[in-house]
N, C-alpha and C positions, 0 to 999 in steps of 0.2 A: 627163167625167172627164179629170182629168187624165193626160197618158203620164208615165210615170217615166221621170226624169231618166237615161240610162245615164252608167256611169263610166266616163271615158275608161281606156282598158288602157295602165298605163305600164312599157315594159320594165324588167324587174329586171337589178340591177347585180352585174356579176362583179366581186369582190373578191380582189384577189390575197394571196396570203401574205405574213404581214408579217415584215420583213426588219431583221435588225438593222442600225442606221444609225450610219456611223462620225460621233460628236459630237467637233468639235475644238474643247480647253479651251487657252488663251494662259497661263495661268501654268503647267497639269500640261505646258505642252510645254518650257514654258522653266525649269523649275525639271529635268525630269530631263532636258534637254538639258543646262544647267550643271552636274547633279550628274557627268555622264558626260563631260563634259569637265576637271570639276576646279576650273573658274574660278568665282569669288567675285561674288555679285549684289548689284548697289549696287544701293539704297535710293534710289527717285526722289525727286527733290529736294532730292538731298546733291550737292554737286562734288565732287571729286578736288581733294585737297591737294598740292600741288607745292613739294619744299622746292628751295630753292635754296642752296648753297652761298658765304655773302658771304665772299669771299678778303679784303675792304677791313676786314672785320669782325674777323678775327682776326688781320691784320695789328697791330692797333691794339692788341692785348695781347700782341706781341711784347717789348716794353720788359719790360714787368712781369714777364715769365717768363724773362725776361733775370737781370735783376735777384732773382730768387728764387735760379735756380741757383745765381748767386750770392755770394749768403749763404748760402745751403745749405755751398755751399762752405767758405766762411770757419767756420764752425760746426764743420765736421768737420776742421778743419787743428789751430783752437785747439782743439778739444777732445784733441789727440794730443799725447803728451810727447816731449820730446827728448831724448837719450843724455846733455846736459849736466846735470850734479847739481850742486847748490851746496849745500857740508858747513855752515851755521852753529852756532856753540855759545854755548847761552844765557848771557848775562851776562859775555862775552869772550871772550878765546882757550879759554877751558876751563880747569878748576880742575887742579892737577898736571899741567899739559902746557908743552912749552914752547913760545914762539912760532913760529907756523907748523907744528908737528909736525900740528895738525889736517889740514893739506890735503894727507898723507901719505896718508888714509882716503881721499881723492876718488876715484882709481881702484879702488880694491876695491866701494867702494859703488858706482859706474859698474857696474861687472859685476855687479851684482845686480840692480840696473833688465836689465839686459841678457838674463837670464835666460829672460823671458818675456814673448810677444807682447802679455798681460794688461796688462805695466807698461808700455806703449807709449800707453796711453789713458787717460783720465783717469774714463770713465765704466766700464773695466772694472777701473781696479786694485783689489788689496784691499790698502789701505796698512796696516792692521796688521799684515799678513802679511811685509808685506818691511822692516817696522820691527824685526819680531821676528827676522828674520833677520840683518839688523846688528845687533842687540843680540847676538843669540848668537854672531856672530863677532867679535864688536868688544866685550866684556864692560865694558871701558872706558871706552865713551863713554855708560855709563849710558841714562838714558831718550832712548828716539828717539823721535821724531813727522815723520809725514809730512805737508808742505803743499801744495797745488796749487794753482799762480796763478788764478786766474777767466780771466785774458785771458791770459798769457805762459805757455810750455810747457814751461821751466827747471823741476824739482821741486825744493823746498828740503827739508832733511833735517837737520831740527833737535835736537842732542845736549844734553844735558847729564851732561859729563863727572865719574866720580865721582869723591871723595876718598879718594885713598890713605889708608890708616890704618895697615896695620904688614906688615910683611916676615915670612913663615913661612917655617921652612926647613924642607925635608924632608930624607927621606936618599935624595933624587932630585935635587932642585933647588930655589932659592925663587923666590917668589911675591910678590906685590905682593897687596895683602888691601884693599880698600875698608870701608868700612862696615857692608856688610851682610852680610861674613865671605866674598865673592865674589872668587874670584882672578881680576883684569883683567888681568896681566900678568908676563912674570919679571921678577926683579929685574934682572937684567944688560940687560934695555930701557930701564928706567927711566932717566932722568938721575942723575948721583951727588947734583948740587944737591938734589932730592928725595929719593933714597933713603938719604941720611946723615941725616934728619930725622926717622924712623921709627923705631919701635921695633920689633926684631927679637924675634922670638919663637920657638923650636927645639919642632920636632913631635917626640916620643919614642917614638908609638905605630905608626911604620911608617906613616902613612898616605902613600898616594899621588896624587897630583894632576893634574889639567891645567888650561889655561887656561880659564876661562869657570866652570868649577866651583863648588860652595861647598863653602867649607873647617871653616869655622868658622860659628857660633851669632852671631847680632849683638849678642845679650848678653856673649858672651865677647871680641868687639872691643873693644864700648865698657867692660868692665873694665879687659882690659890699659891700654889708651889711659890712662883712667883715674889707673890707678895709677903710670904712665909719667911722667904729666904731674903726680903729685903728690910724686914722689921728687925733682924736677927742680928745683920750685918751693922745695924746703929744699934744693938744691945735695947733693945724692947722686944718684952716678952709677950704673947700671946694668950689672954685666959681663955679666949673661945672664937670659933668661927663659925656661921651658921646660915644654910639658906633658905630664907623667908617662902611661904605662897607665893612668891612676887616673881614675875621673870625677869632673869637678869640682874639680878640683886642680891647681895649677899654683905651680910653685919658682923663685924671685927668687934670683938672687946678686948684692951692691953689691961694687963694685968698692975701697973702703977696708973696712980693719978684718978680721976674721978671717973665713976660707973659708965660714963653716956658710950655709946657703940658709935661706930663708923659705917658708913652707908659707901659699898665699891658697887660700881657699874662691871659685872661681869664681860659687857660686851668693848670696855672699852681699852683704854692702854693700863695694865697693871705696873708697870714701872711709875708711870705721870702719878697715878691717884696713890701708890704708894709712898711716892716720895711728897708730895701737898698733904698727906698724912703725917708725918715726920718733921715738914718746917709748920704747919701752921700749929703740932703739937707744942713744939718750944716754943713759938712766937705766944700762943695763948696763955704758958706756963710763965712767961716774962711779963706777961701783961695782968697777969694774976686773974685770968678768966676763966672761966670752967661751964662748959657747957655741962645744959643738965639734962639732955634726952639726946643729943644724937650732932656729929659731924659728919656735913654731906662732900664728898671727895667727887661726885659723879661729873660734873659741870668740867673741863679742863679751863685752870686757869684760872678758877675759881672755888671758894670754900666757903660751905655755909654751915650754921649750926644754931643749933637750938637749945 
């Protein structure tokens, strides 16, 4: 028989306790080392950019920024006005004025540019603004317009002066009366050469005036004128024109034949009642009739008198 094989006795192993083991990780150390530091982690296999400052580089756009300023410059010089104002008036010296009386206006318009820092520029004036301001003091020089050169700094100040039309008189003073019934000026400014050329006309109703004003209706200019230039044209002269409290009405005296005044309808045709002024004149004068208070022309078509 066979002996059994015995098993060899192999000492059994002590096992110690197991121990937590410190594992060291390369990015968890370097990621909260940089975070506790503060400093920024490049990305392997990026360089560092490095500028450099080329002084040769920007040297060479020196010219050009030379040259900007400039023009920069030049841009803001012309763009600014200058105290010098040049007065023209369209279509010559100006209608009713006499020569050179225009550049009488130079300095006054000068102090109006002068005013304000506004009119000093060309991109901030408001030239209607200071056009209507010589118009309002200069009632005379009619319509203003302001021009501004593109390249020169000189403002031109272009008038067109109105025409005198007729002489009102108040029981203040008279007036010089334009066109559009606008008192431009007294009479005692005016030249005589001019203002013995007009036809005077006597305010009755108290009214009082000043310069720059309207006096009158531009319909009731262009009547008198009118009728002025139609008594003129058959060689009758004028002693006086004058309008009543009355509306719409206004009494002629001619300077030949008997005292009585003429009674015109402001509102109505100044040719008709001037000319049935002129035939029933002769007609009366043939007939050896002489009114002795008044000829009424108002009625067309008809003449009355008293």
């Amino acid at each position: 028989m066979f002996r059994k094989k015995q098993t060899p006795h192999v000492p059994a192993r002590n096992v110690r306790p197991q121990q937590t083991a410190n594992v060291f990780s390369y990015y968890a150390s370097r990621s909260s080392s940089d975070s506790s530091q503060g400093r920024r982690v490049e990305q392997p296999g990026k360089k560092k950019r490095l500028v450099v400052f080329d002084t040769r580089k920007w040297l060479s756009y020196a010219p050009s920024l030379a040259a900007g300023v400039i023009v920069a410059a030049c841009l803001v010089y012309i763009s600014t006005l200058s105290g010098q104002v040049k007065l023209q008036a369209i279509g010559g010296d100006g209608k009713g004025m006499a020569a050179g009386q225009l550049d009488a206006y130079v300095p006054e318009v000068r102090a109006i540019f002068n005013e304000s820092i506004y009119t000093k520029s060309k991109l901030l004036i408001n030239t209607d603004e200071v056009a209507r301001k010589i118009q309002d003091k200069f009632p005379e020089l009619g319509e203003v317009s302001i021009i501004l050169p593109l390249v020169g700094r000189r403002p031109i100040v272009q008038v067109n002066p109105t025409e005198p039309a007729l002489i009102l008189v108040t029981h203040t003073d008279s007036f010089v009366i334009d066109e559009s019934g606008r008192t431009i000026s007294k009479a005692s400014d005016v030249d005589s050469s001019i203002r013995d050329k007009l036809p005077v006309l006597q305010d009755e109703s108290g009214l009082s005036l000043e310069r720059g004003e309207y006096a009158l209706p531009e319909g009731t200019v262009a009547f008198v004128r009118e009728v002025a230039m139609q008594l003129a044209d058959k060689g009758h002269k004028i002693r006086s024109m004058s309008l009543p409290p009355v509306a719409n009405e206004m009494h002629l005296r001619l300077e030949s034949g008997p005292s009585y005044y003429v009674k015109f309808d402001l509102a109505g045709e100044s040719r008709v009642q001037a000319g049935a002024l002129i035939a029933t004149k002769e007609k009366l004068e043939q007939d050896g009739v002489a009114p002795q208070e008044y000829l009424d022309v108002r009625v067309p078509g008809k003449v009355y008198y008293k």
